[in-house]
C-alpha positions in Angstrom: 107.8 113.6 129.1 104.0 114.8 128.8 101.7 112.4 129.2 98.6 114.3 127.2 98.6 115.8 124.2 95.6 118.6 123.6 94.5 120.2 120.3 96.9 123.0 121.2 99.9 120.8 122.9 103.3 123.0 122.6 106.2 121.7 123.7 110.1 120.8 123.1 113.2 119.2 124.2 116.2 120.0 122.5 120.1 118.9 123.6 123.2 119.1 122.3 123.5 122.8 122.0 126.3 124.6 120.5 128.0 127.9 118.6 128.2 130.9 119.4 126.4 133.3 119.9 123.1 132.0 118.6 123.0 128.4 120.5 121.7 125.7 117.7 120.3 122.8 119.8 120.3 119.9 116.9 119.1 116.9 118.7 115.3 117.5 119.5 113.5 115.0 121.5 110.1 116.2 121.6 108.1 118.3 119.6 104.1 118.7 120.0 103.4 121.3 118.4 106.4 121.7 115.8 107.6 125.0 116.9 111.2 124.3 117.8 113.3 124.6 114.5 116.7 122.6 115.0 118.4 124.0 112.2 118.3 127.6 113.7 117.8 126.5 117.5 114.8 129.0 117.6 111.4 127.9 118.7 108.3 129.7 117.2 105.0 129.8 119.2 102.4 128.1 117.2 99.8 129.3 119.4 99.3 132.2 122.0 99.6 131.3 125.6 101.9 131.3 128.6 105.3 129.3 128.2 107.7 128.1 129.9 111.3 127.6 128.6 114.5 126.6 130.1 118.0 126.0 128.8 120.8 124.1 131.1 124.7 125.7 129.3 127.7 124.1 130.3 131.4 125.1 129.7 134.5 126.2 131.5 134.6 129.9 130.4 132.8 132.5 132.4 129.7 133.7 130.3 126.0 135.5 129.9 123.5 133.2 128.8 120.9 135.2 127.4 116.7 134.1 126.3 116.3 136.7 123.4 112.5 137.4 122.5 111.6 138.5 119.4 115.6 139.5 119.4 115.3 141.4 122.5 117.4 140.4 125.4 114.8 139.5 128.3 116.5 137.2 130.9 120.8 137.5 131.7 122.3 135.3 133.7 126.1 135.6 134.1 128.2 132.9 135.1 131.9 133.3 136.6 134.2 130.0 136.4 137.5 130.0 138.0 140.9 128.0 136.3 139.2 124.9 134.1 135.9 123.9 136.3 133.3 123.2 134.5 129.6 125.0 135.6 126.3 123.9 134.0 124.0 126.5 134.7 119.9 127.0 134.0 118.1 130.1 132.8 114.5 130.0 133.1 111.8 132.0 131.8 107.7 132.5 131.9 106.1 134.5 129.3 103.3 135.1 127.4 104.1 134.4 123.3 101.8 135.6 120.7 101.3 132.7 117.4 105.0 133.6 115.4 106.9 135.0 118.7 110.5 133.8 118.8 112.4 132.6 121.5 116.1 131.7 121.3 119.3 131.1 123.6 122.1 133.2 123.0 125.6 133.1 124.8 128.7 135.6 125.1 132.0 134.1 126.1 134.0 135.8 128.3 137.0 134.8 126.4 139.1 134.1 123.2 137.2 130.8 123.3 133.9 131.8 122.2 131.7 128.8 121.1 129.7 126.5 123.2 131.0 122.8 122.4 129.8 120.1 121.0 130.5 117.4 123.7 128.5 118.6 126.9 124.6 118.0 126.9 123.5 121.9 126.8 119.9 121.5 126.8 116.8 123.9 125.6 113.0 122.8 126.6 109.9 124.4 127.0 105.8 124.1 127.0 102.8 126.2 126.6 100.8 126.3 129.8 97.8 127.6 128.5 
């Protein structure tokens, strides 16, 4: 939790991710800032600066978790899962945003099964550095 708040505080917390394969994060925790929308799971820079966003995905289907920008892919991280294990994975990202750049998670299943459920805490932050 941030324990300041500036003129030009940005950040968010969002959980409970899910769908497929725009992930819609509905439960948001924290939101300085109010650029994390969680009826589209997309978070809008209000201001220009350096972020930093992260999203923790969980399931038991191998997949590519994806941070789009702007609706260009710019981070991949594939994740292989053997059988019915379960694998939470992170995805981390620092970038500069211009004020109305978006930033999203997306997520390809590897398999008939393609949504992200309901009942794992997928997770979706992030913060303006400067």
């Amino acid at each position: 939790m941030l324990s300041f708040y500036s003129e030009h505080c940005v950040a968010f917390e969002a959980r409970n991710g899910c769908g497929s394969p725009f992930i819609v994060f509905s439960d948001v925790l924290l939101n300085p800032g109010n650029g994390f929308n969680s009826s589209t799971g997309i978070f809008t820079a209000p201001y220009p600066g350096q972020h930093l966003c992260a999203a923790k995905i969980c399931h038991s289907k191998s997949y590519n978790c994806q941070f789009l920008k702007n609706g260009v892919t710019v981070v991949t991280k594939k994740v292989t899962t053997y059988n019915t294990e379960v694998i939470w994975r992170s995805l981390t990202y620092v970038t500069y945003l211009e004020t109305g750049d978006h930033l999203y998670v997306y997520v390809i299943l590897e398999s008939s099964y393609n949504f992200v459920p309901t009942h794992v805490e997928n997770e979706f932050i992030g913060y303006r550095l400067q």
